[in-house]
PDB file of N, CA, C, O and CB in Angstrom:
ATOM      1  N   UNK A   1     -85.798  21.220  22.448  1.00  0.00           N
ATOM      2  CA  UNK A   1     -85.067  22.459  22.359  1.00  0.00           C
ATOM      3  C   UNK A   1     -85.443  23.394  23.513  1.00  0.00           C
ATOM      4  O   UNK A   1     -84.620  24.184  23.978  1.00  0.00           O
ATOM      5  CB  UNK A   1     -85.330  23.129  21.016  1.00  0.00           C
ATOM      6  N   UNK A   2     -86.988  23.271  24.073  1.00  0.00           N
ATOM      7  CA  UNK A   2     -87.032  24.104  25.443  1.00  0.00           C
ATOM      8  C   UNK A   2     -86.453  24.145  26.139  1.00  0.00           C
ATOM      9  O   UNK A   2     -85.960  25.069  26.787  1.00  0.00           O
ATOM     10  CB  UNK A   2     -87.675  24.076  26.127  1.00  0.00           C
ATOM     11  N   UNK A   3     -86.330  22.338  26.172  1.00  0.00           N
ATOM     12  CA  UNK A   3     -85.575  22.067  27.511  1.00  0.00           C
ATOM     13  C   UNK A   3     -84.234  22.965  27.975  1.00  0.00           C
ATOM     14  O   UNK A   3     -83.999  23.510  29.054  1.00  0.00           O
ATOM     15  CB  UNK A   3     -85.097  20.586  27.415  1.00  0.00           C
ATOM     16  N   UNK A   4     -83.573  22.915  26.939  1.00  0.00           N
ATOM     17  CA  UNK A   4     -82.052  23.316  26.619  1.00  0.00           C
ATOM     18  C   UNK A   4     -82.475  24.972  26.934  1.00  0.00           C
ATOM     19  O   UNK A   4     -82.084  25.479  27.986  1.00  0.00           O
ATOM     20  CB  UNK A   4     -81.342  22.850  24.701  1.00  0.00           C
ATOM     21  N   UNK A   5     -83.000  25.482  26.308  1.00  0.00           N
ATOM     22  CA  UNK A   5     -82.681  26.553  26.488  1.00  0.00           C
ATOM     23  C   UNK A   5     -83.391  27.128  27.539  1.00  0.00           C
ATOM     24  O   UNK A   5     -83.058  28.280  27.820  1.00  0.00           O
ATOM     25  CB  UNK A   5     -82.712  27.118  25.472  1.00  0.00           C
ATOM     26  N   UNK A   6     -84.766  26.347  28.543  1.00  0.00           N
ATOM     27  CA  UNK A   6     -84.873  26.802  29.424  1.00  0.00           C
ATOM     28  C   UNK A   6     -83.609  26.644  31.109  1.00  0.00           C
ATOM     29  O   UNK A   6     -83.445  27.295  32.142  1.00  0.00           O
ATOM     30  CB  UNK A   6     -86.145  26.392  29.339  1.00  0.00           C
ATOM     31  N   UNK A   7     -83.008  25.396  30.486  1.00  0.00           N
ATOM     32  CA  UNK A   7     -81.777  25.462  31.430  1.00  0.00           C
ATOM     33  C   UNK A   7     -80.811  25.838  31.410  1.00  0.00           C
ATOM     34  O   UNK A   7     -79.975  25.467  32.234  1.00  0.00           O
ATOM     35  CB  UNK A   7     -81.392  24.750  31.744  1.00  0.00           C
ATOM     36  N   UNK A   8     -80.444  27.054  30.106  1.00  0.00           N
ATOM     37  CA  UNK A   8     -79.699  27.876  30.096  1.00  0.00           C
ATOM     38  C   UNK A   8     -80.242  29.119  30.710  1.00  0.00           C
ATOM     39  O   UNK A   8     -79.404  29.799  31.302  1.00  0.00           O
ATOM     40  CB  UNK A   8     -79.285  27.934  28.960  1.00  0.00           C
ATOM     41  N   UNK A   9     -81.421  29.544  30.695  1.00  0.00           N
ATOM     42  CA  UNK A   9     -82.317  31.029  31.074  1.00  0.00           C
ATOM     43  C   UNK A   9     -82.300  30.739  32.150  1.00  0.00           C
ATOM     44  O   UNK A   9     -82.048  31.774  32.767  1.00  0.00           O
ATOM     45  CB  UNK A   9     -83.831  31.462  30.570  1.00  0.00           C
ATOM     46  N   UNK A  10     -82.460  29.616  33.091  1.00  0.00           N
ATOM     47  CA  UNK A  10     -81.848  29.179  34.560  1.00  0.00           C
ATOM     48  C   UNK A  10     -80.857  28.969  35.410  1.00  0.00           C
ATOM     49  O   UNK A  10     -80.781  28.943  36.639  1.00  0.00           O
ATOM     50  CB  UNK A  10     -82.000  28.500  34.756  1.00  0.00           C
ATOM     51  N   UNK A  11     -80.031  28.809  34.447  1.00  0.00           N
ATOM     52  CA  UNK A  11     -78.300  29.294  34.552  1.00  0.00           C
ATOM     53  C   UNK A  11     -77.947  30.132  35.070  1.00  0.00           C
ATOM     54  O   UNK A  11     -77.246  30.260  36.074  1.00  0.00           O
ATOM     55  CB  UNK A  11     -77.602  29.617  33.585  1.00  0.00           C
ATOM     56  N   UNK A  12     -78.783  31.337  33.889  1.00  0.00           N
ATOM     57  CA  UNK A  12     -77.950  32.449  33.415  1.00  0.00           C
ATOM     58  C   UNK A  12     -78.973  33.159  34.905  1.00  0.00           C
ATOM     59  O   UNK A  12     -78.617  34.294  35.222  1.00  0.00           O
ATOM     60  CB  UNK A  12     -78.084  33.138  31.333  1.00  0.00           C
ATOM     61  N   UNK A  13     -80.028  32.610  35.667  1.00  0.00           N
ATOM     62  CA  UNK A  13     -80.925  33.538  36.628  1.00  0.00           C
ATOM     63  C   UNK A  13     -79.888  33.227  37.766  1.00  0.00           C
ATOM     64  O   UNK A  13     -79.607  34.222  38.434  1.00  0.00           O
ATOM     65  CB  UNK A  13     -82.784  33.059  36.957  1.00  0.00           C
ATOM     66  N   UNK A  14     -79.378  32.283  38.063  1.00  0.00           N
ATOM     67  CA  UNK A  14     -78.660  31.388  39.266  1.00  0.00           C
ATOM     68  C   UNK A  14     -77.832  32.704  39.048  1.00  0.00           C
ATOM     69  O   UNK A  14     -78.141  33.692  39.715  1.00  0.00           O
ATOM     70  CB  UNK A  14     -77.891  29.496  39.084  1.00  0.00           C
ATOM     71  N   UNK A  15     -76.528  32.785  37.917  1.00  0.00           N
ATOM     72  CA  UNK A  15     -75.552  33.220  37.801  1.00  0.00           C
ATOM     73  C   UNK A  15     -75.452  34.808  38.222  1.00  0.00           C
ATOM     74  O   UNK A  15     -74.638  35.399  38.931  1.00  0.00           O
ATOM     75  CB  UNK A  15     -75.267  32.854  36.630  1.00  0.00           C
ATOM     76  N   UNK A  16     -76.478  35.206  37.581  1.00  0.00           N
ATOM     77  CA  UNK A  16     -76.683  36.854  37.910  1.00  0.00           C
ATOM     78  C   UNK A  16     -77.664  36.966  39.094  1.00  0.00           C
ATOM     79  O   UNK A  16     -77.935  38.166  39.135  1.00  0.00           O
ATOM     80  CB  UNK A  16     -77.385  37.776  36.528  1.00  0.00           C
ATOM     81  N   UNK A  17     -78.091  36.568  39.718  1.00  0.00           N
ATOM     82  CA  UNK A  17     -78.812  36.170  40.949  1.00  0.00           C
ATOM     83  C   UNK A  17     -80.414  36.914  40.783  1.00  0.00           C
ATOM     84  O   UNK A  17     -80.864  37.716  41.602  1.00  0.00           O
ATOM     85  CB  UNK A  17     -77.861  36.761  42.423  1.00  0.00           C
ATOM     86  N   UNK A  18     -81.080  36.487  39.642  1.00  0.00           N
ATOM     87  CA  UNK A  18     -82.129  37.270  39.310  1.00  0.00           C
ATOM     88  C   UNK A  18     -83.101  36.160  39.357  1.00  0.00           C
ATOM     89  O   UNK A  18     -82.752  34.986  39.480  1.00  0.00           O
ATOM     90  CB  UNK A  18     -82.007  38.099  37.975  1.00  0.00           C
ATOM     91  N   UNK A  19     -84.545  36.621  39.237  1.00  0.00           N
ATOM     92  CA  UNK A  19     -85.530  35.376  39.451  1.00  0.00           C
ATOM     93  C   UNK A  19     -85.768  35.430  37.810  1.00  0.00           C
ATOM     94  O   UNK A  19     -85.520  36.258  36.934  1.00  0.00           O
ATOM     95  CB  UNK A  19     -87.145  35.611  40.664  1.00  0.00           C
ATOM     96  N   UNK A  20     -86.367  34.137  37.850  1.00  0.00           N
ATOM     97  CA  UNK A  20     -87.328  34.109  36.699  1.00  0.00           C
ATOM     98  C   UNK A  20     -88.702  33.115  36.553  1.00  0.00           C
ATOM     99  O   UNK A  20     -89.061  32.481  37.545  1.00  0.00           O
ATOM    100  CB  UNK A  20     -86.467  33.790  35.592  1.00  0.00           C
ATOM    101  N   UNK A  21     -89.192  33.044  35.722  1.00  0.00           N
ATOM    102  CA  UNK A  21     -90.214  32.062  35.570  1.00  0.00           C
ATOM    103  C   UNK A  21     -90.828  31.516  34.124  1.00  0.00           C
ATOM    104  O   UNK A  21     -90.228  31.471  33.050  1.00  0.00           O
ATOM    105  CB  UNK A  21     -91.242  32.606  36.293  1.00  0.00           C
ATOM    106  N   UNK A  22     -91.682  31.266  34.298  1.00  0.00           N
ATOM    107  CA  UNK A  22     -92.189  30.166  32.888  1.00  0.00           C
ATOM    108  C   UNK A  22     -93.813  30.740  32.853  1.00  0.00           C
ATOM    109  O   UNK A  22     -94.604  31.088  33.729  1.00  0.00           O
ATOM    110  CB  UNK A  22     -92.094  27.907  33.317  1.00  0.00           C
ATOM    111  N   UNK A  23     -93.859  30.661  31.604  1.00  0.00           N
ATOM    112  CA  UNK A  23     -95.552  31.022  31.220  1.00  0.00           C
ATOM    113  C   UNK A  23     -95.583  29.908  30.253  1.00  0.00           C
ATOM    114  O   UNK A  23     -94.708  29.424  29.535  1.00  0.00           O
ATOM    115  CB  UNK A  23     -96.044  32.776  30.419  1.00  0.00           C
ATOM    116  N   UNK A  24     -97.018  29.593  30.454  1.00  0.00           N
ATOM    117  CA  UNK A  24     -97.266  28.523  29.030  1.00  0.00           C
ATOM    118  C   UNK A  24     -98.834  29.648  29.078  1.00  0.00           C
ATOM    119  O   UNK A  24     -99.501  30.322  29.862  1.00  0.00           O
ATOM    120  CB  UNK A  24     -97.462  25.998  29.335  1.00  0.00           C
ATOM    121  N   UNK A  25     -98.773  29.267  27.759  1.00  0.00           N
ATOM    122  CA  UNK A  25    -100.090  30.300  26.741  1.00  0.00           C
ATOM    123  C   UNK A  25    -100.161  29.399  25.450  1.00  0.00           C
ATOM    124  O   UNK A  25     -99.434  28.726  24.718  1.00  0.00           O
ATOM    125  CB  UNK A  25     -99.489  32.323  26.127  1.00  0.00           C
ATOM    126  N   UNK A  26    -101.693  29.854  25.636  1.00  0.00           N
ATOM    127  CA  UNK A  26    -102.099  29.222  23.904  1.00  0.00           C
ATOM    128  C   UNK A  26    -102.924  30.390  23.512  1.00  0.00           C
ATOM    129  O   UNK A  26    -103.351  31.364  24.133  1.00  0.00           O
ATOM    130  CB  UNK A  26    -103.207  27.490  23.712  1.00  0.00           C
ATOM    131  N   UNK A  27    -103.042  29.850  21.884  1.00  0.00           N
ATOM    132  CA  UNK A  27    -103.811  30.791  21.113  1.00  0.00           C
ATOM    133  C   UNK A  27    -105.470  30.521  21.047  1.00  0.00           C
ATOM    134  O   UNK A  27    -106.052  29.624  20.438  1.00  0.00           O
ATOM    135  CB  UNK A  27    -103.193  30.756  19.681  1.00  0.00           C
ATOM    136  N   UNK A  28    -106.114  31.742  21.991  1.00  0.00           N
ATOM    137  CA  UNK A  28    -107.450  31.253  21.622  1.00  0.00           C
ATOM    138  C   UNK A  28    -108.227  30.909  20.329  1.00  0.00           C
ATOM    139  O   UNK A  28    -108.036  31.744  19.444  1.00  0.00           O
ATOM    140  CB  UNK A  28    -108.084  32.001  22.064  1.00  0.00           C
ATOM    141  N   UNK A  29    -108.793  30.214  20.098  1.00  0.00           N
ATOM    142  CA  UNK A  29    -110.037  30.246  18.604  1.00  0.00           C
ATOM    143  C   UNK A  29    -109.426  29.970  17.468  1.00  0.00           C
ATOM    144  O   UNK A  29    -109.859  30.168  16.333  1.00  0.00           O
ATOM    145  CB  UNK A  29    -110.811  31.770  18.179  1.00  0.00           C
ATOM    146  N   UNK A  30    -107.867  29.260  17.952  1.00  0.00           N
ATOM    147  CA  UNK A  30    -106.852  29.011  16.675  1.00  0.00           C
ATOM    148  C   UNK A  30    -108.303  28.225  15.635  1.00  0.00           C
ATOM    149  O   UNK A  30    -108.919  28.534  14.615  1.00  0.00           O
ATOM    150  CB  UNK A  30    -105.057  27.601  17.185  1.00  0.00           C
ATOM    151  N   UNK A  31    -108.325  26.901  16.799  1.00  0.00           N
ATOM    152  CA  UNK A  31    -108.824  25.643  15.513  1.00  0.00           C
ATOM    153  C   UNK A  31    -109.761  26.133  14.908  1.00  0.00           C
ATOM    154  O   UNK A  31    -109.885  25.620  13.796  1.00  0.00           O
ATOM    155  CB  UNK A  31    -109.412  24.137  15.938  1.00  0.00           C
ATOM    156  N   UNK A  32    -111.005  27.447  15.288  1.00  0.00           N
ATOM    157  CA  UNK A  32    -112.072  27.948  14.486  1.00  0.00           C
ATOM    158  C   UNK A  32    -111.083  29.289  13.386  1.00  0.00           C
ATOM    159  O   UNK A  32    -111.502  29.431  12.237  1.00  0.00           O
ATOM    160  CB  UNK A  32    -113.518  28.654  15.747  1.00  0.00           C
ATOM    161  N   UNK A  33    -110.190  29.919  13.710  1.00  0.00           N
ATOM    162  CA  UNK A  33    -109.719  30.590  12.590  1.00  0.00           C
ATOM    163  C   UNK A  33    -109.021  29.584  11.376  1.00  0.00           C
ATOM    164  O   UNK A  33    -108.735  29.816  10.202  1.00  0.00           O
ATOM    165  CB  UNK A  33    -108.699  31.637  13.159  1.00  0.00           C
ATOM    166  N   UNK A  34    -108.906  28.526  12.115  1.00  0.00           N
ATOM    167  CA  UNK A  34    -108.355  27.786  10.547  1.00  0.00           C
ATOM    168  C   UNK A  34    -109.699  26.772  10.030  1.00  0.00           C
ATOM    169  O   UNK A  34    -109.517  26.171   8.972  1.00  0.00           O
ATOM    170  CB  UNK A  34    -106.611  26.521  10.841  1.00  0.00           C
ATOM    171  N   UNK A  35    -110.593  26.635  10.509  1.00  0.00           N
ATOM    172  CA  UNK A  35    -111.957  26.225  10.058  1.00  0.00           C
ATOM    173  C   UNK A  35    -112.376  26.798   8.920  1.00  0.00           C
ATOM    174  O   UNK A  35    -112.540  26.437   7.755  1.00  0.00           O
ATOM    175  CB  UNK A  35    -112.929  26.478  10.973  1.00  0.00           C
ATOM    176  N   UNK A  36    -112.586  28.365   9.917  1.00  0.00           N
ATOM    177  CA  UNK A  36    -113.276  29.405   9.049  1.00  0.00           C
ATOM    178  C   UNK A  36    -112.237  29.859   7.791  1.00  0.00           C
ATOM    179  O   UNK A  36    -112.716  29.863   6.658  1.00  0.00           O
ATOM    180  CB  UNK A  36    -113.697  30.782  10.048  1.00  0.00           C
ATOM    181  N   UNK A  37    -110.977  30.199   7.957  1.00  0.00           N
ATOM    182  CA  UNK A  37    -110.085  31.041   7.319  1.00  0.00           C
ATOM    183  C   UNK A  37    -108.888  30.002   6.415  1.00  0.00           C
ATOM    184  O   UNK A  37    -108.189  30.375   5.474  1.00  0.00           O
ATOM    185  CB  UNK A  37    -109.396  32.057   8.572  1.00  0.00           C
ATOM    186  N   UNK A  38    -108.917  28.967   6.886  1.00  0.00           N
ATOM    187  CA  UNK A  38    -107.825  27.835   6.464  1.00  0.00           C
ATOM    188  C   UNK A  38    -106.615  27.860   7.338  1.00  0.00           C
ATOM    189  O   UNK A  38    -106.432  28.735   8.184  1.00  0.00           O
ATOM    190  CB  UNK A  38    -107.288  28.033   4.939  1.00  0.00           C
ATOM    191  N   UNK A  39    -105.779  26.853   7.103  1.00  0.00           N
ATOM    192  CA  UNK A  39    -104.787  27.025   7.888  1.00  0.00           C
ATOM    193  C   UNK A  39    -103.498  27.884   6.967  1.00  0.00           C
ATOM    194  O   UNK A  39    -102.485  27.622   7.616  1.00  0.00           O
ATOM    195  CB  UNK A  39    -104.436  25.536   8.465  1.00  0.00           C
ATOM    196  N   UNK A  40    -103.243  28.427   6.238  1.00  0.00           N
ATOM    197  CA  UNK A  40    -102.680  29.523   5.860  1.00  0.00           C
ATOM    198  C   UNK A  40    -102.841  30.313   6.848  1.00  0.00           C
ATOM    199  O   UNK A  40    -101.766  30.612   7.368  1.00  0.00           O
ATOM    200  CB  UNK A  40    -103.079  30.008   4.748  1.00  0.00           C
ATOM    201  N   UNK A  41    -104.012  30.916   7.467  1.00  0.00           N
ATOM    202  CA  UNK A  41    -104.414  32.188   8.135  1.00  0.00           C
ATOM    203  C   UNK A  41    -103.979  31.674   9.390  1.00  0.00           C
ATOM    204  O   UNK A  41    -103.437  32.548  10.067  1.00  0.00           O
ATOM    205  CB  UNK A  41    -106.007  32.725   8.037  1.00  0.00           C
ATOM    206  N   UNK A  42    -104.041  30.342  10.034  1.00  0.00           N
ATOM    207  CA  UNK A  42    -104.161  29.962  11.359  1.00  0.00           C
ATOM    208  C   UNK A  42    -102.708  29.977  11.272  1.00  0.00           C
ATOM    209  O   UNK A  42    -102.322  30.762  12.138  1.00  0.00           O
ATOM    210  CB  UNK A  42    -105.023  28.623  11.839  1.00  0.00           C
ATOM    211  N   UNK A  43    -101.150  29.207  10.281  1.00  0.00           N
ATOM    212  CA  UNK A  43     -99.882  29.421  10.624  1.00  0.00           C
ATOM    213  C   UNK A  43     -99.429  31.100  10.640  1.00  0.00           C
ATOM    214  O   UNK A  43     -98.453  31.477  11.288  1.00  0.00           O
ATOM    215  CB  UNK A  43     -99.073  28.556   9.628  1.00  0.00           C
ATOM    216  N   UNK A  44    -100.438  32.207   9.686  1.00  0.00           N
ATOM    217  CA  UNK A  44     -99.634  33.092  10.209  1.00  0.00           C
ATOM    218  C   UNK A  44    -100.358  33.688  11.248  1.00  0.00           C
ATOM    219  O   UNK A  44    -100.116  34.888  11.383  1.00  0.00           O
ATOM    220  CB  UNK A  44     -99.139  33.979   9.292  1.00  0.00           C
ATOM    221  N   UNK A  45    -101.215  33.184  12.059  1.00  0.00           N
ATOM    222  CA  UNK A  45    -101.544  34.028  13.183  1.00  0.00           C
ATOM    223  C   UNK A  45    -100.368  33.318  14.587  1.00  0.00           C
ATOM    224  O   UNK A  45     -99.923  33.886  15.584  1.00  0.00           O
ATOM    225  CB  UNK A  45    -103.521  33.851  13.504  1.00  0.00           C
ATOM    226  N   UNK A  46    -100.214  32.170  14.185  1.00  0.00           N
ATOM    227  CA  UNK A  46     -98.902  31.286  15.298  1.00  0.00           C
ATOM    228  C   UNK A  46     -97.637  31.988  15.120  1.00  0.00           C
ATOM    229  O   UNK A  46     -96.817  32.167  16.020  1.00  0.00           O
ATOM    230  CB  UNK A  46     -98.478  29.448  14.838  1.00  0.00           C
ATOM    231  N   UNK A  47     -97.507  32.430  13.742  1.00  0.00           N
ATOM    232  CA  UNK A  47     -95.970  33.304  13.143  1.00  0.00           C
ATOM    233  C   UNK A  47     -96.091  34.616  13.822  1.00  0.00           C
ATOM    234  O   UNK A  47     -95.086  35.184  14.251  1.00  0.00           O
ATOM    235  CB  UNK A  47     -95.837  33.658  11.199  1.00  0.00           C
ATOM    236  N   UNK A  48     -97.347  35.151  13.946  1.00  0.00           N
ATOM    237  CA  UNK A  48     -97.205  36.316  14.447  1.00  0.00           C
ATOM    238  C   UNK A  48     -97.258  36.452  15.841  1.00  0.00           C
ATOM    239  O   UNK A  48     -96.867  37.507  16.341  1.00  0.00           O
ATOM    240  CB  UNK A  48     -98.002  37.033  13.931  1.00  0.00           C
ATOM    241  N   UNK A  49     -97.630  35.657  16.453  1.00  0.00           N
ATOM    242  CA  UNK A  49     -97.422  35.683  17.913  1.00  0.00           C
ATOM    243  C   UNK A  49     -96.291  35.107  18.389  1.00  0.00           C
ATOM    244  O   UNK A  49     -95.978  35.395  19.544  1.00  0.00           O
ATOM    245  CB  UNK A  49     -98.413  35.105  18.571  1.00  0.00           C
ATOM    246  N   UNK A  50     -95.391  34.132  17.587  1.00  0.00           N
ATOM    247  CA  UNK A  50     -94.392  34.023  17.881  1.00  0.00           C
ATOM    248  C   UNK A  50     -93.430  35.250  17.468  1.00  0.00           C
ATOM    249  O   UNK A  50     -92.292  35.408  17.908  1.00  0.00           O
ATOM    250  CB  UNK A  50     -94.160  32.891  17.496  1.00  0.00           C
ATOM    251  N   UNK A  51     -93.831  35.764  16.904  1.00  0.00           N
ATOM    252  CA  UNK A  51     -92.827  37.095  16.426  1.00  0.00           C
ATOM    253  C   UNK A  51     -93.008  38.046  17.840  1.00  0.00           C
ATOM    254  O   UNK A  51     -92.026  38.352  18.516  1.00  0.00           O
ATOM    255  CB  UNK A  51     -93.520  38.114  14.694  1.00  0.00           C
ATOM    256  N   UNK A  52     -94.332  38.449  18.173  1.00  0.00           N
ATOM    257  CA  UNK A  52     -94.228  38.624  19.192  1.00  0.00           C
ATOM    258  C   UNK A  52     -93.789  38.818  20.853  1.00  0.00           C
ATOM    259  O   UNK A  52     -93.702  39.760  21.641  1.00  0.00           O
ATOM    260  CB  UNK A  52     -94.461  38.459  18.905  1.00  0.00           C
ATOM    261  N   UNK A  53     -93.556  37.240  20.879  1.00  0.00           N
ATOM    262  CA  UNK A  53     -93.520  36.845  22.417  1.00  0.00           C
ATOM    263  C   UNK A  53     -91.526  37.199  21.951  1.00  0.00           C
ATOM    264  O   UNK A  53     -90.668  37.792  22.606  1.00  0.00           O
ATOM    265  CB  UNK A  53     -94.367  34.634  23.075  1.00  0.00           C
ATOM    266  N   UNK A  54     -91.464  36.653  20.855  1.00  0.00           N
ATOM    267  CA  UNK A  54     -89.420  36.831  20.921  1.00  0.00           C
ATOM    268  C   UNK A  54     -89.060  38.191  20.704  1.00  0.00           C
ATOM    269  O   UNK A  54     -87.883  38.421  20.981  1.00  0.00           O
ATOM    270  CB  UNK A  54     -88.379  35.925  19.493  1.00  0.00           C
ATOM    271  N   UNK A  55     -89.816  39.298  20.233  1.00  0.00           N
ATOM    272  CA  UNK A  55     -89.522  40.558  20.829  1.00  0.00           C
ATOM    273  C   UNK A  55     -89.497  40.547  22.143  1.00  0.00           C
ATOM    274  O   UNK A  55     -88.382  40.319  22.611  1.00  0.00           O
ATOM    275  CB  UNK A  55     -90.338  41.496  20.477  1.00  0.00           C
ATOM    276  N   UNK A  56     -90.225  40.690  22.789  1.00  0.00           N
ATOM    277  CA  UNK A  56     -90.807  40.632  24.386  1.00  0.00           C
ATOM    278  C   UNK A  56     -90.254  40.233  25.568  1.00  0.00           C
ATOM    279  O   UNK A  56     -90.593  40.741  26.637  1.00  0.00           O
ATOM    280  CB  UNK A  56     -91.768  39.898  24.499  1.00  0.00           C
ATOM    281  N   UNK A  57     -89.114  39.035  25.444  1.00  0.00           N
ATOM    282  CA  UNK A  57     -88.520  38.223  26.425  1.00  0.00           C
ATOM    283  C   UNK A  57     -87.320  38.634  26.451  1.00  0.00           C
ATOM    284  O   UNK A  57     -86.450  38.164  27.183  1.00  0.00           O
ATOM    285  CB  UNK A  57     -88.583  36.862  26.258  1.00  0.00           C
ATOM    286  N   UNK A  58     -87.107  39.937  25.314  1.00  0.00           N
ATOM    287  CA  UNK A  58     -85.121  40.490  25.527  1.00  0.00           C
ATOM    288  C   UNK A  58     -84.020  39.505  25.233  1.00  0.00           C
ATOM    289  O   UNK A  58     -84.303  38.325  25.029  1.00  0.00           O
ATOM    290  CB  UNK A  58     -84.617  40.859  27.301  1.00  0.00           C
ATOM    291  N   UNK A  59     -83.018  39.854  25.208  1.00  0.00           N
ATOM    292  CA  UNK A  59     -81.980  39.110  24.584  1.00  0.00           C
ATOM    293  C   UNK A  59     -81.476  38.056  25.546  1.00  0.00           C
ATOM    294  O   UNK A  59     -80.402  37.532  25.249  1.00  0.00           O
ATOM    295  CB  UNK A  59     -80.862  40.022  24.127  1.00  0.00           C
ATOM    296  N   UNK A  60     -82.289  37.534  27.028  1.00  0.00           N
ATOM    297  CA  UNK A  60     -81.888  35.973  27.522  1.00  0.00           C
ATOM    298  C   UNK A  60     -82.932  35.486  28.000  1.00  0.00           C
ATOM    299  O   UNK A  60     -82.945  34.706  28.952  1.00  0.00           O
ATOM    300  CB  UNK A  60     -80.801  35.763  28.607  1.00  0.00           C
ATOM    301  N   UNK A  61     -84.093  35.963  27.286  1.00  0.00           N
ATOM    302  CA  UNK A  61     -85.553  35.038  27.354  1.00  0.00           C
ATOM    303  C   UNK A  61     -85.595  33.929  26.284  1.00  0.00           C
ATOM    304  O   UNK A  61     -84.709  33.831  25.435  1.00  0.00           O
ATOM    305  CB  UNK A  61     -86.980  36.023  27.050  1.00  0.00           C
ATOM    306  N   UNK A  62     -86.558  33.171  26.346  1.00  0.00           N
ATOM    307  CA  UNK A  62     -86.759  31.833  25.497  1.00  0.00           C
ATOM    308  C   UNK A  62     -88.242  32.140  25.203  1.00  0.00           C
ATOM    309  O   UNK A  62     -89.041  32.402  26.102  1.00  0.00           O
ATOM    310  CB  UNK A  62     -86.452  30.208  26.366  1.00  0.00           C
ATOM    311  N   UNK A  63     -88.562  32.094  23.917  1.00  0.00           N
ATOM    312  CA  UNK A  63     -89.833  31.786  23.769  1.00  0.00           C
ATOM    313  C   UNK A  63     -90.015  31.056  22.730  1.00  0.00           C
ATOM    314  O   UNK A  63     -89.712  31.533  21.636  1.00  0.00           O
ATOM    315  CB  UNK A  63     -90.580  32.760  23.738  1.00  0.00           C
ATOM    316  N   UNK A  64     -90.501  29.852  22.807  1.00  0.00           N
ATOM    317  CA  UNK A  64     -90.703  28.148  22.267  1.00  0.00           C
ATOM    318  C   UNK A  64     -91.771  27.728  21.764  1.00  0.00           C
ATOM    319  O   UNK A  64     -92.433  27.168  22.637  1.00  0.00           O
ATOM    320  CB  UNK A  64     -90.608  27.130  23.244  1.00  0.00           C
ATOM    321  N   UNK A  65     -92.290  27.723  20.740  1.00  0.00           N
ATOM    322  CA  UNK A  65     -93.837  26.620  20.513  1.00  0.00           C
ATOM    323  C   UNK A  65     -93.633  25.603  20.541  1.00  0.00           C
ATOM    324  O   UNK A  65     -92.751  24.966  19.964  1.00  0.00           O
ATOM    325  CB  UNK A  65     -94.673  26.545  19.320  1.00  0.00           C
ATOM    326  N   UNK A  66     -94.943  25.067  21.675  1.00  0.00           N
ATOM    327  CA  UNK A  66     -94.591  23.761  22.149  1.00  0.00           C
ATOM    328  C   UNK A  66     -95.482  22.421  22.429  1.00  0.00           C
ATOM    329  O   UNK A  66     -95.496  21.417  23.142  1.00  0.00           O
ATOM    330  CB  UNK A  66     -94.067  24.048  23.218  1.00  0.00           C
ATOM    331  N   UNK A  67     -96.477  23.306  21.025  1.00  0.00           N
ATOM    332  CA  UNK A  67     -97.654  22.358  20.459  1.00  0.00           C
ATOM    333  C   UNK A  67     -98.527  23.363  19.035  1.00  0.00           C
ATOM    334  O   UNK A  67     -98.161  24.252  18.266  1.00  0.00           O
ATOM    335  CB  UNK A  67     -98.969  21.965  22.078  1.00  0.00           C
ATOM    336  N   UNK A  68     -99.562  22.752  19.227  1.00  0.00           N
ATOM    337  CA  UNK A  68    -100.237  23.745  17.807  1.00  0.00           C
ATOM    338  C   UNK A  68    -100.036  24.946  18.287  1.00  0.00           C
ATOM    339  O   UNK A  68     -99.177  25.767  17.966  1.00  0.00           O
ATOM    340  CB  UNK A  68    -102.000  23.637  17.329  1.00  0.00           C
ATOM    341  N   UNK A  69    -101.012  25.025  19.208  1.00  0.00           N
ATOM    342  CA  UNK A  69    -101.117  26.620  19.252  1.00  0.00           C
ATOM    343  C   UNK A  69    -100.770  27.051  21.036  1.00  0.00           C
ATOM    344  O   UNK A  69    -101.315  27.962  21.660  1.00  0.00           O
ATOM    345  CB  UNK A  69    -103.011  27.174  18.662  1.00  0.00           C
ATOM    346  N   UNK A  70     -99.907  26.266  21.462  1.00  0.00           N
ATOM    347  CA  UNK A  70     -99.292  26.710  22.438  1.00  0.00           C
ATOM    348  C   UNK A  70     -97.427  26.975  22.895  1.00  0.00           C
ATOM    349  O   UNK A  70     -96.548  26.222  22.475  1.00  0.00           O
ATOM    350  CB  UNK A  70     -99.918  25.922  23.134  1.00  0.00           C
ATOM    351  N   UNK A  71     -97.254  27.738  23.472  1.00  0.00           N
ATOM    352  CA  UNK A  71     -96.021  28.366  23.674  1.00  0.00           C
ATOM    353  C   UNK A  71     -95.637  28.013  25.387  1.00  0.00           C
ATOM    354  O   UNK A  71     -96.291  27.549  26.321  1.00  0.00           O
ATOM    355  CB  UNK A  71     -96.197  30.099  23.258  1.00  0.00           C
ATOM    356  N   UNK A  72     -94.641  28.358  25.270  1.00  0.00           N
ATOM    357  CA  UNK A  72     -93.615  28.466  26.345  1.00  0.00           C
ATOM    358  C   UNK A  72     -92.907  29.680  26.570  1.00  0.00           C
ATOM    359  O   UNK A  72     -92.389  30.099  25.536  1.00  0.00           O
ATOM    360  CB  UNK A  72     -92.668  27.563  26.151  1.00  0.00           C
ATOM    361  N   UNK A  73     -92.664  30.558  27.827  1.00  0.00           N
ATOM    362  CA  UNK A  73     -91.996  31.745  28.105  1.00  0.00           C
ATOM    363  C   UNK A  73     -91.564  31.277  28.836  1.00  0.00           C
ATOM    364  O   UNK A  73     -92.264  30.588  29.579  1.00  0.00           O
ATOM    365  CB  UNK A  73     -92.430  32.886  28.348  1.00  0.00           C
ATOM    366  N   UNK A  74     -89.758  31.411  29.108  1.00  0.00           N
ATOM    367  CA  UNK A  74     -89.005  31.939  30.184  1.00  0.00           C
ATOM    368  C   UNK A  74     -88.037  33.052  30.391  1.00  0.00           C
ATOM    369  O   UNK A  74     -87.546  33.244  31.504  1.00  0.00           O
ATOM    370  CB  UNK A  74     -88.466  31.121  30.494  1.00  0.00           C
TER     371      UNK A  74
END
């Protein structure tokens, strides 16, 4: 599903002649907050940073999880 929608956010940069780019990020100390806390605590700390990053990227950004505790921005 990145794929797709990062080659639409590349499209849409071509089309309007704007730059863009890609971030990959992970969540530090995930695997010790779900050690310590369980993984209840560790999916909503991934929920909340994904809530996050899709505020953040505006209405023709992509933001993707694209492992445990890592993401994708474009």
């Amino acid at each position: 599903m990145f794929d797709a929608q990062l080659q639409l956010a590349l499209s849409l940069a071509r089309e309007t002649d704007r730059r863009t780019g890609i971030i990959i990020l992970d969540i530090n100390h995930l695997k010790f907050l779900n050690d310590k806390h369980g993984h209840s605590a560790g999916d909503e700390a991934v929920r909340a940073v994904a809530a996050e990053l899709k505020k953040k990227t505006g209405p023709n950004g992509v933001a993707t999880r694209i492992g445990g505790d890592e993401f994708a921005i474009a």
